[in-house]
N, CA, C and O atoms as a CHARMM CRD file, in Angstrom:
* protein
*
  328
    1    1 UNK  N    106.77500  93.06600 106.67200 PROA 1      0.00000
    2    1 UNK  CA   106.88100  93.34700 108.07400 PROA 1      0.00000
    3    1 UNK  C    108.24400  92.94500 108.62200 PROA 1      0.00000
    4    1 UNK  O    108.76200  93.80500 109.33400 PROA 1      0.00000
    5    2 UNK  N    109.09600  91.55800 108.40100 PROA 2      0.00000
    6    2 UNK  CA   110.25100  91.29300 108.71400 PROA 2      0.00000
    7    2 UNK  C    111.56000  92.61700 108.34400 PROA 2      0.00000
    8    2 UNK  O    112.55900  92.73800 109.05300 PROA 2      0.00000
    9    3 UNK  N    111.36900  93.22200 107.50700 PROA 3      0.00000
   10    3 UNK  CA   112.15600  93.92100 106.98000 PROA 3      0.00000
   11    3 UNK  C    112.18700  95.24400 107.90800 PROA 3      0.00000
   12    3 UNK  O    113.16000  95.94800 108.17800 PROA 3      0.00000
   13    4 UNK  N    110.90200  95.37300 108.29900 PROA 4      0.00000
   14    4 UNK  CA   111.05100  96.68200 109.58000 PROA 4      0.00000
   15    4 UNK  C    110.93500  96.27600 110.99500 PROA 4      0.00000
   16    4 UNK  O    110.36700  97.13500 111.67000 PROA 4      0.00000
   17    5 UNK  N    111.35100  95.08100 111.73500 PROA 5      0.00000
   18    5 UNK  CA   112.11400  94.62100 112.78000 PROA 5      0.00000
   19    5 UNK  C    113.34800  95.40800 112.90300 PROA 5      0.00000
   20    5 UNK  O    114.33200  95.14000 112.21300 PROA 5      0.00000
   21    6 UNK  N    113.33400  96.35000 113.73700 PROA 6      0.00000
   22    6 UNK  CA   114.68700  96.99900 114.01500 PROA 6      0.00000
   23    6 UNK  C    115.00500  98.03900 113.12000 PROA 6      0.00000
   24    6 UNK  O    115.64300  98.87200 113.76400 PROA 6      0.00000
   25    7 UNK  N    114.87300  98.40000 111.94800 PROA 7      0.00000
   26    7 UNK  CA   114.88100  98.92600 110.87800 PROA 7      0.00000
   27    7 UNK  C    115.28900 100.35900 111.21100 PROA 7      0.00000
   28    7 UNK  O    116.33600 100.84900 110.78800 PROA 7      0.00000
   29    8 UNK  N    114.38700 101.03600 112.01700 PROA 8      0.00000
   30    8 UNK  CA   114.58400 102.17500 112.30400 PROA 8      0.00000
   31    8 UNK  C    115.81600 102.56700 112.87200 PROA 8      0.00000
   32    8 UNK  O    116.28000 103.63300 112.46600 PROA 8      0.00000
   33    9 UNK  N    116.62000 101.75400 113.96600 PROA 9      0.00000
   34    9 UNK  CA   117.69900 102.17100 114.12900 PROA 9      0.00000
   35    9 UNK  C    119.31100 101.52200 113.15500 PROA 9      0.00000
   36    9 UNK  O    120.44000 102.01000 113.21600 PROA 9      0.00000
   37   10 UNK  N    118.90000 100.44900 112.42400 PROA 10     0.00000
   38   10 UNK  CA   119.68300 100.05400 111.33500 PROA 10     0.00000
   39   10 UNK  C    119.94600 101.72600 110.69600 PROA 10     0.00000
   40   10 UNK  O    121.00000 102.35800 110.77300 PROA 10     0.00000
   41   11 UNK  N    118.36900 102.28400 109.92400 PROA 11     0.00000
   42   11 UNK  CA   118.59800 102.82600 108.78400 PROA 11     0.00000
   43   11 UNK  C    119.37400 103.67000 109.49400 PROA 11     0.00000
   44   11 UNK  O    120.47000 103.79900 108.94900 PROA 11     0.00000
   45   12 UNK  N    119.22400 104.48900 110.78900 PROA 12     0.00000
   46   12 UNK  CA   119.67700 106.06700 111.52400 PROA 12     0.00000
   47   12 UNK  C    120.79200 105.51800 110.86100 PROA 12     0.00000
   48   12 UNK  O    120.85300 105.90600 109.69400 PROA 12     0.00000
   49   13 UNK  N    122.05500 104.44500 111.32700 PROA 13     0.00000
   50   13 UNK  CA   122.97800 103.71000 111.38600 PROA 13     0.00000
   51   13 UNK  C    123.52000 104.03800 109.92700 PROA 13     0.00000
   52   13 UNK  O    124.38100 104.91700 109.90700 PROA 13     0.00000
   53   14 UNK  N    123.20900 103.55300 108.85400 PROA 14     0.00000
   54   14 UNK  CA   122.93000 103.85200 107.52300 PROA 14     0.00000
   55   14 UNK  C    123.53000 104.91600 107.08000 PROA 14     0.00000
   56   14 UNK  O    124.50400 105.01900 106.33400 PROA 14     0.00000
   57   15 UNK  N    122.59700 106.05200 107.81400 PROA 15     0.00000
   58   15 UNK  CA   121.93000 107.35400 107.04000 PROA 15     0.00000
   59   15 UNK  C    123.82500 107.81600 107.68500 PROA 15     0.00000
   60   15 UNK  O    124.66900 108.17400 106.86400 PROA 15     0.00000
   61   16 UNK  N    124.19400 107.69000 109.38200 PROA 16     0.00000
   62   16 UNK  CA   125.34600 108.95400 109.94200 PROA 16     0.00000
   63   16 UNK  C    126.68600 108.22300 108.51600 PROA 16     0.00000
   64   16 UNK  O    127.34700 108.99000 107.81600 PROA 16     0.00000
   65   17 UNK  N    126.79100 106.49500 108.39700 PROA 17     0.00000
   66   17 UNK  CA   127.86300 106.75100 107.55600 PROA 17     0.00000
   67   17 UNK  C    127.75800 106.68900 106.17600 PROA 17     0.00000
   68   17 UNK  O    128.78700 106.45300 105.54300 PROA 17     0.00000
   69   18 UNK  N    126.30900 106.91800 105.36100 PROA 18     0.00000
   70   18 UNK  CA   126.72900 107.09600 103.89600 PROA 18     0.00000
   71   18 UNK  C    126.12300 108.57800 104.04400 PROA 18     0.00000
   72   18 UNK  O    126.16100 109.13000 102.94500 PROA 18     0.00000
   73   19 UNK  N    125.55800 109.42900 105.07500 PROA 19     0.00000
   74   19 UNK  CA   125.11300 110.85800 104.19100 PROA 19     0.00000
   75   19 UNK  C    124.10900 111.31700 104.04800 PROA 19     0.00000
   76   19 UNK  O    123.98900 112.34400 103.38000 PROA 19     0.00000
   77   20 UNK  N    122.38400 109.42800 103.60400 PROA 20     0.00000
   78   20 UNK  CA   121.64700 110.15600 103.61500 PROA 20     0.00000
   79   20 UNK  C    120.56500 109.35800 103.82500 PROA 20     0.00000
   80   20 UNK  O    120.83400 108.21700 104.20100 PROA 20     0.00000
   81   21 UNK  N    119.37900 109.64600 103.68300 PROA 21     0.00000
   82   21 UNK  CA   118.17000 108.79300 104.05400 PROA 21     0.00000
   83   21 UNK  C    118.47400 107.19200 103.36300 PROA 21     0.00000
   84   21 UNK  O    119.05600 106.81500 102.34600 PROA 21     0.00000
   85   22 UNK  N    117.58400 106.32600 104.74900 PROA 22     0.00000
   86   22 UNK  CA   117.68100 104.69000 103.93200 PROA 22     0.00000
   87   22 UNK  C    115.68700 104.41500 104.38900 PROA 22     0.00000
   88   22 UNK  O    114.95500 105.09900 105.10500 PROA 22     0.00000
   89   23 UNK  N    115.49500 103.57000 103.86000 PROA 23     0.00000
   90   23 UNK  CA   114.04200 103.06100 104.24300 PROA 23     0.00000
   91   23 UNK  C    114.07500 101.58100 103.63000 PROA 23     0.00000
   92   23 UNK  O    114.48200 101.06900 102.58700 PROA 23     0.00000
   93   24 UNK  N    113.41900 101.13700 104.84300 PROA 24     0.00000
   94   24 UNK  CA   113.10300  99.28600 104.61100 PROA 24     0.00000
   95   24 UNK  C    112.60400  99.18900 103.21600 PROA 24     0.00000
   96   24 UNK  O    111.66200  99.85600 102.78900 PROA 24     0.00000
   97   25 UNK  N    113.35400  98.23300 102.45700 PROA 25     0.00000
   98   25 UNK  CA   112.93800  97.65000 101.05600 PROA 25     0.00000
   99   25 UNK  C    112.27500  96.70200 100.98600 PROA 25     0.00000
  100   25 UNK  O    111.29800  96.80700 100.24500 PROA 25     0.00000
  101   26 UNK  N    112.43200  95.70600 101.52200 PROA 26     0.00000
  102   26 UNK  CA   111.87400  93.78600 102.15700 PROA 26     0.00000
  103   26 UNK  C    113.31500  93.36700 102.49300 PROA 26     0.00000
  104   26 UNK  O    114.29200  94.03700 102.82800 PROA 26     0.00000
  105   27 UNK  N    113.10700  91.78600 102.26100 PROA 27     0.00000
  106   27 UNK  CA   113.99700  91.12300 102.71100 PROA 27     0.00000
  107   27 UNK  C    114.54300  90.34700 101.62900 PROA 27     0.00000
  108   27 UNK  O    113.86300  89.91300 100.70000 PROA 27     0.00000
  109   28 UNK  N    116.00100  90.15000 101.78800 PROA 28     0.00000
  110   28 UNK  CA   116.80200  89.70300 100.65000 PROA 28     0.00000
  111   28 UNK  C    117.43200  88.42500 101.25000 PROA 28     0.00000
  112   28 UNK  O    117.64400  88.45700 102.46200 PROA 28     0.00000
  113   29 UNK  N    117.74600  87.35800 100.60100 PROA 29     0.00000
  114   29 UNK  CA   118.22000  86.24200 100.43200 PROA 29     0.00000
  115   29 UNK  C    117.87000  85.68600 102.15500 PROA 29     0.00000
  116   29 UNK  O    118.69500  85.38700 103.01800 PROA 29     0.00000
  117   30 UNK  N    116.88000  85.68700 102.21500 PROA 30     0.00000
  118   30 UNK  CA   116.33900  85.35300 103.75600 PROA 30     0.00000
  119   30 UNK  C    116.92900  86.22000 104.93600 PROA 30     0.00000
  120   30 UNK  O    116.33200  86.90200 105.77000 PROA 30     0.00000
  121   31 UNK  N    117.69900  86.08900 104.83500 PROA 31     0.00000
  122   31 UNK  CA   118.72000  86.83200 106.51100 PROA 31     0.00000
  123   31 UNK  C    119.27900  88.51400 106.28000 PROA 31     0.00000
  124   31 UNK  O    119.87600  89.27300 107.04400 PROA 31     0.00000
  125   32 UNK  N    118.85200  88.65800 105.06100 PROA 32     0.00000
  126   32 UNK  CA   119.23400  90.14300 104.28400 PROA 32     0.00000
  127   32 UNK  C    117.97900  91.52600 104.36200 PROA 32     0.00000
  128   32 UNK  O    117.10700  91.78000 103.53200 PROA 32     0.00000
  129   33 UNK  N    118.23300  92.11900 105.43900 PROA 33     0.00000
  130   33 UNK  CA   116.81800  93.37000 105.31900 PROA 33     0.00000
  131   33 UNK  C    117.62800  94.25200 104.22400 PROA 33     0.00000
  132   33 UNK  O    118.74400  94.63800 104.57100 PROA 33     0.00000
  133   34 UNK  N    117.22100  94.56100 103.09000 PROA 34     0.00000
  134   34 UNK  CA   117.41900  95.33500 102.36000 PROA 34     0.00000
  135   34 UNK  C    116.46000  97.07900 102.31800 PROA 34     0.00000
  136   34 UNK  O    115.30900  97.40100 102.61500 PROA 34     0.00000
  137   35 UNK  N    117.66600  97.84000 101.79400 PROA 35     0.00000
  138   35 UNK  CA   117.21800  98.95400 102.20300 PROA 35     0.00000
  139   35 UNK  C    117.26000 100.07700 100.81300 PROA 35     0.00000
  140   35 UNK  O    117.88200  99.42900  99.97100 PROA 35     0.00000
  141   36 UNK  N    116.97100 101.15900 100.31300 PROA 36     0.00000
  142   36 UNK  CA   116.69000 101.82100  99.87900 PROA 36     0.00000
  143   36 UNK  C    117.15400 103.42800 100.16500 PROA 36     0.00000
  144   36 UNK  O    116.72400 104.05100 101.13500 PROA 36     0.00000
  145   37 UNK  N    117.99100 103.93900  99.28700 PROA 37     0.00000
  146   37 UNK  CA   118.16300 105.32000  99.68800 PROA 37     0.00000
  147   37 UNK  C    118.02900 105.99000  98.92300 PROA 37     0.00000
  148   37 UNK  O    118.16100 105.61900  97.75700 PROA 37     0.00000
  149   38 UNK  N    117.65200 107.49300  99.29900 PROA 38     0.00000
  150   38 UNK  CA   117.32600 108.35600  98.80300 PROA 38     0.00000
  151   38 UNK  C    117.78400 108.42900  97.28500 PROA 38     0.00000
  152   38 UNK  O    116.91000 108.60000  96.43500 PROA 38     0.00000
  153   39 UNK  N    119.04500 108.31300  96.92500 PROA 39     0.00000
  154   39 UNK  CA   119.97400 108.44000  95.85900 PROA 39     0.00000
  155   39 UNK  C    119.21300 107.41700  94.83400 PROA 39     0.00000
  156   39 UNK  O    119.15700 107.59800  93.61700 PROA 39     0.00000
  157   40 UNK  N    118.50800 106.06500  95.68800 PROA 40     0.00000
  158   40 UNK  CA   118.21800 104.86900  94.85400 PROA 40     0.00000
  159   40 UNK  C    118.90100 103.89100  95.26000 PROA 40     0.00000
  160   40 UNK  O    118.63200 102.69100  95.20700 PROA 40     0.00000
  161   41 UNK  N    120.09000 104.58200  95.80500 PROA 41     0.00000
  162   41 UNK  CA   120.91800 103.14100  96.38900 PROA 41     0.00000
  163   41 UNK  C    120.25100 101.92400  96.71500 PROA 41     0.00000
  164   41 UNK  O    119.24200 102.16600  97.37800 PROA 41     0.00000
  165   42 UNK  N    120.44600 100.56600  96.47900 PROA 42     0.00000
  166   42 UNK  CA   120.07000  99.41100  97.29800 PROA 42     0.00000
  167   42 UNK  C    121.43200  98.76600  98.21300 PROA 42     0.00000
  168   42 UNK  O    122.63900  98.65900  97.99400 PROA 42     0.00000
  169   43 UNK  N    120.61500  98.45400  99.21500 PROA 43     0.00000
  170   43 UNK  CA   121.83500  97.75700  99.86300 PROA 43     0.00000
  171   43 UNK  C    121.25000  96.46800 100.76600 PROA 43     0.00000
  172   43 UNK  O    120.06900  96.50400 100.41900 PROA 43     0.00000
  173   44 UNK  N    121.31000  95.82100 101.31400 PROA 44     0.00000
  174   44 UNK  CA   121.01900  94.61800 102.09700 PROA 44     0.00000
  175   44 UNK  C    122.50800  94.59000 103.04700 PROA 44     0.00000
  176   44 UNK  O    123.71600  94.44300 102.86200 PROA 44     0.00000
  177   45 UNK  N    121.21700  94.91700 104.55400 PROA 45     0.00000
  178   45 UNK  CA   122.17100  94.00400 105.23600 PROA 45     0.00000
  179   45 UNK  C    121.90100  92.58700 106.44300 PROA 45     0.00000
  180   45 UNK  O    120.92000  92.41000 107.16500 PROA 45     0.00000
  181   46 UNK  N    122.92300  91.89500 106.34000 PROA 46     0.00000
  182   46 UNK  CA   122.52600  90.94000 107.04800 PROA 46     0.00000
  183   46 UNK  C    123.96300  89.86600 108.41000 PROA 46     0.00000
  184   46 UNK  O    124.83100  90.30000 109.16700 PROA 46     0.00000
  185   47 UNK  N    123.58600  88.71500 108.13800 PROA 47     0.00000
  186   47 UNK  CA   125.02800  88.43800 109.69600 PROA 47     0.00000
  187   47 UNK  C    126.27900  88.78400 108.89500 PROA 47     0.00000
  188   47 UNK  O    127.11200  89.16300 109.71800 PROA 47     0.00000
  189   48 UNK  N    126.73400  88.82300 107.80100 PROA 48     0.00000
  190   48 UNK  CA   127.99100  89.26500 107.48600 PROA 48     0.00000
  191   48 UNK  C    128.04800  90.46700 106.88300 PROA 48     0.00000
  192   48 UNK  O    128.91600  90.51100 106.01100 PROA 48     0.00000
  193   49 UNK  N    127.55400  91.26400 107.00600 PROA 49     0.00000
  194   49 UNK  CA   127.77900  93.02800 106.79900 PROA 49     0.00000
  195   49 UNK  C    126.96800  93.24600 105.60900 PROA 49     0.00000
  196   49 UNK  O    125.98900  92.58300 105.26600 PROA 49     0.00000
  197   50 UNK  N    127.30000  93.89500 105.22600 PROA 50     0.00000
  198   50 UNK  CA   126.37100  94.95100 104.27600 PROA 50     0.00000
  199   50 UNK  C    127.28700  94.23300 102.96400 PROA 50     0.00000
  200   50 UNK  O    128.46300  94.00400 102.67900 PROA 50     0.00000
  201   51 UNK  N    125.77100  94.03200 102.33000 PROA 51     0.00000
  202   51 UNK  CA   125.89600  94.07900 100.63900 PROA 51     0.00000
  203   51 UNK  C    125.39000  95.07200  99.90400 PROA 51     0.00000
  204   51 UNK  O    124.31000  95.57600 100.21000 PROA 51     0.00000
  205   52 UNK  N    126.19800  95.54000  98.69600 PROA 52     0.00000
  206   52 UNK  CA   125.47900  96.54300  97.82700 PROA 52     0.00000
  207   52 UNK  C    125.08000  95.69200  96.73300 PROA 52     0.00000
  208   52 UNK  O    125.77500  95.05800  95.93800 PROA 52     0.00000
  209   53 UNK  N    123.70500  95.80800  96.85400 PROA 53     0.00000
  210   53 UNK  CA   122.93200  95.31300  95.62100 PROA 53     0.00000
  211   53 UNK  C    122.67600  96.45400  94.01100 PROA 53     0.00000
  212   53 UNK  O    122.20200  96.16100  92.91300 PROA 53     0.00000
  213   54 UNK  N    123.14500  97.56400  94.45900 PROA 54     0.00000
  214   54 UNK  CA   122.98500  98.29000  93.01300 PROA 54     0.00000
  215   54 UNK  C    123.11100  99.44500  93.40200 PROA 54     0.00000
  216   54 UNK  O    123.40100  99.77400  94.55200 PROA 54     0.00000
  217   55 UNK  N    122.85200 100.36400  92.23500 PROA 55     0.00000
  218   55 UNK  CA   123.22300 102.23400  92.37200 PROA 55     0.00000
  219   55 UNK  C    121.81000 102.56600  92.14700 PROA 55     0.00000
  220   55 UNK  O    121.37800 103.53700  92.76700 PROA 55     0.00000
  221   56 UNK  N    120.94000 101.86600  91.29200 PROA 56     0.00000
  222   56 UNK  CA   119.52500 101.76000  91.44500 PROA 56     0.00000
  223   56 UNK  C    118.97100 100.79200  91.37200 PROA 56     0.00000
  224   56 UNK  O    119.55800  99.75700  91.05800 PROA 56     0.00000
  225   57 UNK  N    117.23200 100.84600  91.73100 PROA 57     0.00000
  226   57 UNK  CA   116.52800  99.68200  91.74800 PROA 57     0.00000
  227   57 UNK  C    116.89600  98.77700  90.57600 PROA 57     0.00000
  228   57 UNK  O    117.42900  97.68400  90.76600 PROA 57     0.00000
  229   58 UNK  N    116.69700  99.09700  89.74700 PROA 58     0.00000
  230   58 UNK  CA   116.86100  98.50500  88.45800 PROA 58     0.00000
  231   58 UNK  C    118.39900  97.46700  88.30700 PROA 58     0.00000
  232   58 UNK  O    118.51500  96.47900  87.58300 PROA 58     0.00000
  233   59 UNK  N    119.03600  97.82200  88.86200 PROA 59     0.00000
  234   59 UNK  CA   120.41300  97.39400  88.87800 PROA 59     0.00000
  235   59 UNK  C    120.45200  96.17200  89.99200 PROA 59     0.00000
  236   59 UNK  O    120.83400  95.01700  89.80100 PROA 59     0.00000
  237   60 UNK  N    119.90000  96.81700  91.32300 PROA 60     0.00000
  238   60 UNK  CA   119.97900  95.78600  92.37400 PROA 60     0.00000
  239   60 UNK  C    118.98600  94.47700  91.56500 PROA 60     0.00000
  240   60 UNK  O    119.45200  93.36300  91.32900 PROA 60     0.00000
  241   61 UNK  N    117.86600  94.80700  91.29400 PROA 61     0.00000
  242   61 UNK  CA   116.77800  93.99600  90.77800 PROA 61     0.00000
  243   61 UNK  C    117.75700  93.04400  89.37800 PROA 61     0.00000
  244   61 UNK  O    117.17800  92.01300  89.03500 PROA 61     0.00000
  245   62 UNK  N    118.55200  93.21400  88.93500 PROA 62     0.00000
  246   62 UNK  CA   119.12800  92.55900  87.80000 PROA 62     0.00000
  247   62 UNK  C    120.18500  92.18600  88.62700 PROA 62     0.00000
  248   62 UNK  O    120.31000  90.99300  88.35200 PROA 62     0.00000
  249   63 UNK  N    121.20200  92.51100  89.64600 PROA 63     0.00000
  250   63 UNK  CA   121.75700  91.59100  90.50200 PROA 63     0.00000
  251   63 UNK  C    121.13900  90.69400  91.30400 PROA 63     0.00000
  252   63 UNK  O    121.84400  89.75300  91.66900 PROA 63     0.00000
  253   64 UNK  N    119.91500  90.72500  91.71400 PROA 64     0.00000
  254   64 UNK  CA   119.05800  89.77100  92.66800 PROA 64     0.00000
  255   64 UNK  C    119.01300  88.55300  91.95300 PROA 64     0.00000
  256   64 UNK  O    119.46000  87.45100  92.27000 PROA 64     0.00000
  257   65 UNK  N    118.18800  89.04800  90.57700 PROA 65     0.00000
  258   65 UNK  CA   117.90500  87.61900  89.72300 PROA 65     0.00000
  259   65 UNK  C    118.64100  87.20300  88.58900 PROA 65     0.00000
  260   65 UNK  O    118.19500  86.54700  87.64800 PROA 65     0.00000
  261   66 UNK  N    119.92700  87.67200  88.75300 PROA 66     0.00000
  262   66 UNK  CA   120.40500  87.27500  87.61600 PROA 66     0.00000
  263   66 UNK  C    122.05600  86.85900  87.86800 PROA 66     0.00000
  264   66 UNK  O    122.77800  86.07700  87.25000 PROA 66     0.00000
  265   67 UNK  N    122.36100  87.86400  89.22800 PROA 67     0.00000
  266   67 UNK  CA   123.56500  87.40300  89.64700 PROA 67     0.00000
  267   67 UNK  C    124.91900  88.12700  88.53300 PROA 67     0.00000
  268   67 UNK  O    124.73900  88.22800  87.31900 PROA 67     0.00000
  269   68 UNK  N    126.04000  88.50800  89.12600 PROA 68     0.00000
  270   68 UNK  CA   126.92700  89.05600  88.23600 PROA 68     0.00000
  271   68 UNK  C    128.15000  88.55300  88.48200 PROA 68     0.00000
  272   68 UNK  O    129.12700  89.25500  88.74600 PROA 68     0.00000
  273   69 UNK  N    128.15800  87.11400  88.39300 PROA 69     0.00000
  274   69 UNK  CA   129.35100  86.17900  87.67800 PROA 69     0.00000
  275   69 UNK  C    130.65200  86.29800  88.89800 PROA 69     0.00000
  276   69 UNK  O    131.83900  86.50000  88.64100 PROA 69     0.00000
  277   70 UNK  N    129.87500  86.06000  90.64300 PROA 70     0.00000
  278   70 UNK  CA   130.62900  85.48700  91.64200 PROA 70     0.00000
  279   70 UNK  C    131.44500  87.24700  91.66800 PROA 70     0.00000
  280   70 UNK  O    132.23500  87.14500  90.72900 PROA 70     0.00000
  281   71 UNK  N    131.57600  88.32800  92.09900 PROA 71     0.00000
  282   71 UNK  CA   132.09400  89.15500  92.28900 PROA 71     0.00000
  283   71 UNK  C    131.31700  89.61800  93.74000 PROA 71     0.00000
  284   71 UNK  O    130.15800  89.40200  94.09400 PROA 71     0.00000
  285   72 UNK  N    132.11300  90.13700  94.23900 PROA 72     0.00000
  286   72 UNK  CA   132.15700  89.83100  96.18900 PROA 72     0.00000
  287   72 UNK  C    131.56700  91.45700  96.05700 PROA 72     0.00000
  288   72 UNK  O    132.28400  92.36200  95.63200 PROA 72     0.00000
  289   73 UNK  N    130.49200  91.61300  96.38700 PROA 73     0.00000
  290   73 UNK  CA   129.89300  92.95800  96.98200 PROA 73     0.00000
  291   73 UNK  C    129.90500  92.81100  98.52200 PROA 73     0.00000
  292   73 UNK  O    129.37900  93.82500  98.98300 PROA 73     0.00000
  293   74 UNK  N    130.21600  92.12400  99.32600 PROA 74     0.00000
  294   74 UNK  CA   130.23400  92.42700 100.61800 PROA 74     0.00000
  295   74 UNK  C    131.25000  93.42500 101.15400 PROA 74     0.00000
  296   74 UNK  O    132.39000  93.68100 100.76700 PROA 74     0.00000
  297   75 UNK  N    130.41900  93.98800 102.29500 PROA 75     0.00000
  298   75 UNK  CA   131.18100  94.94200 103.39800 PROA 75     0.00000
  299   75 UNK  C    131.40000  94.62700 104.33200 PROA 75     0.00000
  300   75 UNK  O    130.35700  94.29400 104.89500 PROA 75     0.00000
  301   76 UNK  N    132.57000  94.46300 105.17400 PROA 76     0.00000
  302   76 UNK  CA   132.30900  94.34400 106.73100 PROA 76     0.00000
  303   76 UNK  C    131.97200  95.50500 107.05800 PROA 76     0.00000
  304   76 UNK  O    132.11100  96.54700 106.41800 PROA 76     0.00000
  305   77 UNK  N    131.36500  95.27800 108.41700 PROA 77     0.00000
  306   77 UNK  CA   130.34400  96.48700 108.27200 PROA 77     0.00000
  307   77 UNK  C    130.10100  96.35700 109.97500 PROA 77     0.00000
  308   77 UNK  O    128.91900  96.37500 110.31800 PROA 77     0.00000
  309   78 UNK  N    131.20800  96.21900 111.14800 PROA 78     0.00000
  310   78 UNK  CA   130.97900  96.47600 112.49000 PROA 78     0.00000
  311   78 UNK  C    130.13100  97.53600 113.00300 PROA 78     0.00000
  312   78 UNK  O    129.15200  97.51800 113.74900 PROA 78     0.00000
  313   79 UNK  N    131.02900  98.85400 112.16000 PROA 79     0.00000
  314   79 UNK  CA   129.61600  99.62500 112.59700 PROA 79     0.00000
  315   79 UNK  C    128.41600  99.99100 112.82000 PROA 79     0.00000
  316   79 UNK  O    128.04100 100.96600 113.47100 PROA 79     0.00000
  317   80 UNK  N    127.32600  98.61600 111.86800 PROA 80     0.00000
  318   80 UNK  CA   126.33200  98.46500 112.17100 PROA 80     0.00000
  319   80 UNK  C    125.89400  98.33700 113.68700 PROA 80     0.00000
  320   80 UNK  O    124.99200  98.91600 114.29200 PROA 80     0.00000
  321   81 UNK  N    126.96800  97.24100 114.17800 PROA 81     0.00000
  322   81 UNK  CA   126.02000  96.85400 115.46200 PROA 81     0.00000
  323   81 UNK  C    126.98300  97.80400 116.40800 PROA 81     0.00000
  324   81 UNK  O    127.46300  97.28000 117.41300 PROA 81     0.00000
  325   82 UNK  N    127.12400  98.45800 116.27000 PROA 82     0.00000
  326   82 UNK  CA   127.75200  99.47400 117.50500 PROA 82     0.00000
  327   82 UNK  C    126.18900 100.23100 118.39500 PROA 82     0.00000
  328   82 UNK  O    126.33200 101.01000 119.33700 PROA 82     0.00000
């Protein structure tokens, strides 16, 4: 349920600058609503912009728990809160 607080206008947000559908995934590292796109994409975002967690589930899911050796996936990402 935390993960679709607001969600709906996050994903619109999402969808005008990557292209294409997103949908609530849960929640990532507490403060992270992670999201899901059409493509498979994962992404999480949270107070410091958007992280890409993977190109698919499978990928984000092996970055979640396993971590890939301190390499900066963050985005600033203002346009969220516009």
């Amino acid at each position: 349920m935390d993960a679709c607080i607001d969600a709906s206008a996050e994903a619109q947000r999402l969808r005008r600058r990557y292209g294409e559908n997103y949908s609530p995934l849960g929640t990532w590292s507490i403060q992270h609503k992670a999201y899901v796109a059409a493509s498979g994409r994962v992404i999480a975002v949270g107070p410091g912009g958007l992280r890409q967690l993977g190109t698919g589930f499978a990928e984000a899911l092996t970055y979640v728990v396993e971590g890939d050796g301190g390499a900066d996936r963050t985005e600033r990402a203002a346009w969220l809160h516009d």
